[in-house]
C-alpha positions as a Markdown table, in Angstrom:
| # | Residue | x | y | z |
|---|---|---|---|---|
| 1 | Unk | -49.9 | 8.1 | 37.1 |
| 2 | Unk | -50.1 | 6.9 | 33.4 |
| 3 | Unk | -48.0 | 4.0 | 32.2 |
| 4 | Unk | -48.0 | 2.7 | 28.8 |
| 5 | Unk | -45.6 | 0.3 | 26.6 |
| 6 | Unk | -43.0 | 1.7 | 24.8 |
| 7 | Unk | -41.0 | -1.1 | 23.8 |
| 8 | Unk | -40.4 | -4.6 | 23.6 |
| 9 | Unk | -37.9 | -6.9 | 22.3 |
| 10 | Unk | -37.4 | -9.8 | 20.6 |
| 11 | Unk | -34.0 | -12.4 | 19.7 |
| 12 | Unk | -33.2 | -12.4 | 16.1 |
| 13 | Unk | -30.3 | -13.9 | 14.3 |
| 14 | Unk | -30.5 | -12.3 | 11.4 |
| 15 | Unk | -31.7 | -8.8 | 10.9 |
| 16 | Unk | -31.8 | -8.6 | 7.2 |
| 17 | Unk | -34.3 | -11.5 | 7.1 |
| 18 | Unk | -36.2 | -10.0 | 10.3 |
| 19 | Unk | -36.3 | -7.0 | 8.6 |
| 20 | Unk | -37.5 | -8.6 | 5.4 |
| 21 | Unk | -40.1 | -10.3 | 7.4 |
| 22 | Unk | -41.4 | -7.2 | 9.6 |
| 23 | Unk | -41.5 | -4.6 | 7.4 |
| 24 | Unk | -42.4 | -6.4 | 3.9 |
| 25 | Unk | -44.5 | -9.2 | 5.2 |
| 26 | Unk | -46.0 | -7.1 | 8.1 |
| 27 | Unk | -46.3 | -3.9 | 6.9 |
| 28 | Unk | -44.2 | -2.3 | 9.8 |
| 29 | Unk | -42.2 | 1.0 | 9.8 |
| 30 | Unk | -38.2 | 0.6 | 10.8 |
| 31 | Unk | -38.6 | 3.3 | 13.5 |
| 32 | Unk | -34.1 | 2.9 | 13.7 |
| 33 | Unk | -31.3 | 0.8 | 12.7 |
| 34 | Unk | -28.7 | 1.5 | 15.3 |
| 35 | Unk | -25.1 | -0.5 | 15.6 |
| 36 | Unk | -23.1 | -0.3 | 18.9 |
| 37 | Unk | -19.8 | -2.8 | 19.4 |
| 38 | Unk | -20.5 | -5.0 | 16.6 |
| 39 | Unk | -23.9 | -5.9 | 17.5 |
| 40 | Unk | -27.5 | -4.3 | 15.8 |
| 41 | Unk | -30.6 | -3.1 | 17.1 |
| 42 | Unk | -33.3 | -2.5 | 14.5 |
| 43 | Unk | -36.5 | -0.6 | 16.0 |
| 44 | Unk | -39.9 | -1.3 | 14.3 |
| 45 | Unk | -43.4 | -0.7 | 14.6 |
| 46 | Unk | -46.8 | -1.1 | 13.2 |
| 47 | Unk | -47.8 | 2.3 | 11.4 |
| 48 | Unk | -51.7 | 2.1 | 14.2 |
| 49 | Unk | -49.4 | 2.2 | 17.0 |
| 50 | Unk | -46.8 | 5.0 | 16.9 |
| 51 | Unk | -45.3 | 4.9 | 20.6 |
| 52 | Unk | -44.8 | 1.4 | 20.6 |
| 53 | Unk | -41.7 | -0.3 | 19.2 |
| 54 | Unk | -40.5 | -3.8 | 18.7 |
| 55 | Unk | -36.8 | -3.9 | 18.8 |
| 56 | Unk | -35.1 | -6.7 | 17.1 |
| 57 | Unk | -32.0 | -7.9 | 18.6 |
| 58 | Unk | -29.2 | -10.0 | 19.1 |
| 59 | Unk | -30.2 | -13.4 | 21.5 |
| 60 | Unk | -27.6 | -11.9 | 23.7 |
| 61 | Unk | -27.6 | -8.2 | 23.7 |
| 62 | Unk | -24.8 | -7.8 | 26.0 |
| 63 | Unk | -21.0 | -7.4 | 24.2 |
| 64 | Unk | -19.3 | -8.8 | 27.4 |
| 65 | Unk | -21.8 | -12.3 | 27.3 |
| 66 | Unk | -19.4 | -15.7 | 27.1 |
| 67 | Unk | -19.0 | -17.6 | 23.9 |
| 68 | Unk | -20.6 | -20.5 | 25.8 |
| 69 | Unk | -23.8 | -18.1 | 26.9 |
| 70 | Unk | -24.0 | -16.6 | 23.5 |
| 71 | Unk | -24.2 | -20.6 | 21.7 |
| 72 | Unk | -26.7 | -21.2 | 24.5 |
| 73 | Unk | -29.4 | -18.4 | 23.5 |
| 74 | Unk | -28.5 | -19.1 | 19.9 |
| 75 | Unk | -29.9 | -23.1 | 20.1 |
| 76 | Unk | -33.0 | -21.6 | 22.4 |
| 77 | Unk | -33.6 | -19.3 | 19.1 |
| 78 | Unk | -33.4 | -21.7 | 17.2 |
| 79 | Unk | -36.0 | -24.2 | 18.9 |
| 80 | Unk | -38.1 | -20.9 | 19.2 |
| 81 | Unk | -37.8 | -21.3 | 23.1 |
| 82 | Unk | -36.7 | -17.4 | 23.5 |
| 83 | Unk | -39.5 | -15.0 | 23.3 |
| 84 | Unk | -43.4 | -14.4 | 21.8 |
| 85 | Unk | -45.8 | -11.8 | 20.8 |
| 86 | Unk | -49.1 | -11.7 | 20.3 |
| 87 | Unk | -50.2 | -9.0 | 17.9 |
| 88 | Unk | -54.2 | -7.7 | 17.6 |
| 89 | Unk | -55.4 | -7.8 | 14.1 |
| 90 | Unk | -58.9 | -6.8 | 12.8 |
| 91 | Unk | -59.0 | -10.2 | 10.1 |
| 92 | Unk | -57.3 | -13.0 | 11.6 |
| 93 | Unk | -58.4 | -15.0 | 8.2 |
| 94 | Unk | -56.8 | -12.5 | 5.6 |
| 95 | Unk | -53.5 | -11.8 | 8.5 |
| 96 | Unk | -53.1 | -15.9 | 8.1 |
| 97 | Unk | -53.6 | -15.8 | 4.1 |
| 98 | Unk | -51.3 | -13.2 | 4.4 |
| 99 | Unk | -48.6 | -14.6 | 5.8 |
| 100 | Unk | -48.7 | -18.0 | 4.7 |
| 101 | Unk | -48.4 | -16.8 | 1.4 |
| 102 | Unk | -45.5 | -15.0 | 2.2 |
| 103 | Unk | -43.8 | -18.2 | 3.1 |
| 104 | Unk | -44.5 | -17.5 | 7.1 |
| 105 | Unk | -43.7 | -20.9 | 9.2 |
| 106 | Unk | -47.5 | -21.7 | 10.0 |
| 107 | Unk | -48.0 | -23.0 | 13.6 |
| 108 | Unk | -51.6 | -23.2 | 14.2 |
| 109 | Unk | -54.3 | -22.2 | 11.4 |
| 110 | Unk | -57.2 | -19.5 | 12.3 |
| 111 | Unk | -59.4 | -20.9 | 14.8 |
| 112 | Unk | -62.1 | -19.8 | 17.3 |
| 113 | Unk | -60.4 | -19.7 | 21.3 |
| 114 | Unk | -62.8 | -20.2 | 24.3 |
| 115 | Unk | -61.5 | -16.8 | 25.6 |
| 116 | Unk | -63.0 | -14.8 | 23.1 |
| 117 | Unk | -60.6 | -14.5 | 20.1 |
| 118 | Unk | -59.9 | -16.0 | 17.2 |
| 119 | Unk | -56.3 | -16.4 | 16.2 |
| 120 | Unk | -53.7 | -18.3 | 14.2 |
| 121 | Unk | -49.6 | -18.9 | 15.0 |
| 122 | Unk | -46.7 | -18.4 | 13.2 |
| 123 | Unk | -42.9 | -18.5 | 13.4 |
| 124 | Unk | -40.7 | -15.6 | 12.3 |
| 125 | Unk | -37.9 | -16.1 | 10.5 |
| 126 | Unk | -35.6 | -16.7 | 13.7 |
| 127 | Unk | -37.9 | -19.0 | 15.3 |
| 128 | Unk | -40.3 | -16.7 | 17.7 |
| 129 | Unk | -44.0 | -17.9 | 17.8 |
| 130 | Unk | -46.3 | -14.8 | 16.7 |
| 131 | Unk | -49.6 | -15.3 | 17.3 |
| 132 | Unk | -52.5 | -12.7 | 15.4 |
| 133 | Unk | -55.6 | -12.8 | 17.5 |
| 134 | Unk | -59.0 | -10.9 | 16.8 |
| 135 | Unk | -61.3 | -10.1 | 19.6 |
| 136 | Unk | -64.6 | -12.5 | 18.5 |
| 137 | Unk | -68.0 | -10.1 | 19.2 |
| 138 | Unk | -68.8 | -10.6 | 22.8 |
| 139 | Unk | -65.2 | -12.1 | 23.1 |
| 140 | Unk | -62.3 | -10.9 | 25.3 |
| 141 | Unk | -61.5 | -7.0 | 25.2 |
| 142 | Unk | -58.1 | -5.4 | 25.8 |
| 143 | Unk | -57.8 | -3.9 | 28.8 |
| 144 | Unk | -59.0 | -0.1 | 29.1 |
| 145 | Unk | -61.6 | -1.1 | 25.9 |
């Protein structure tokens, strides 16, 4: 029985600046852009991977959530409490230049991990941590590599 990832999902507030951030700074495709009772789900994905999908979506993706729950998961987003992805890259050095150029919140410049990768941290434009880690030579391996 094969099972693979498909999708994941990540809070944002704003999905013309996530959008801005994914596709332009990134380089990602916008797989959809789907509305459904006044909320948005935008579906992107790295070009590499075609069956995988981030989809970007309200801190609280259910239209029936309180007033009081959807405040809560805003302030979480904001502190960059909610969720975090960690993303392969083949440069972690040029992925940093990259971004930070772009105007990405920088939370830890490249550096060399004792578990076999070197990677940097940012924040996206709502507040999740990204991390970009490179596999060093003789470093950690995804699993199935």
């Amino acid at each position: 029985m094969g099972i693979q990832l498909a999708q994941c999902f990540i809070a944002v507030d704003d999905h013309d600046r996530a959008l801005a951030f994914y596709r332009d700074v990134l380089g990602f495709e916008v797989r959809s852009d789907v509305g459904f009772e006044g909320m948005r789900w935008v579906s992107v994905g790295s070009p590499e991977q075609p069956g995988v999908e981030i989809v970007l979506e309200p801190p609280v993706a259910d239209p029936h959530a309180s007033a009081e729950d959807r405040l809560a998961a805003a302030e979480l987003l904001a502190k960059g409490l909610l969720r975090g992805v960690i993303f392969r890259t083949d440069d972690c050095d040029a992925t940093y230049e990259r971004l930070r150029a772009a105007g990405a919140q920088v939370l830890q410049e490249p550096m060399d991990q004792p578990y076999g990768v070197r990677d940097c941290a940012f924040r996206d434009p709502a507040g999740n941590m990204l991390r970009f880690n490179q596999v060093r030579e003789g470093g950690a391996r995804a699993p199935g590599k």
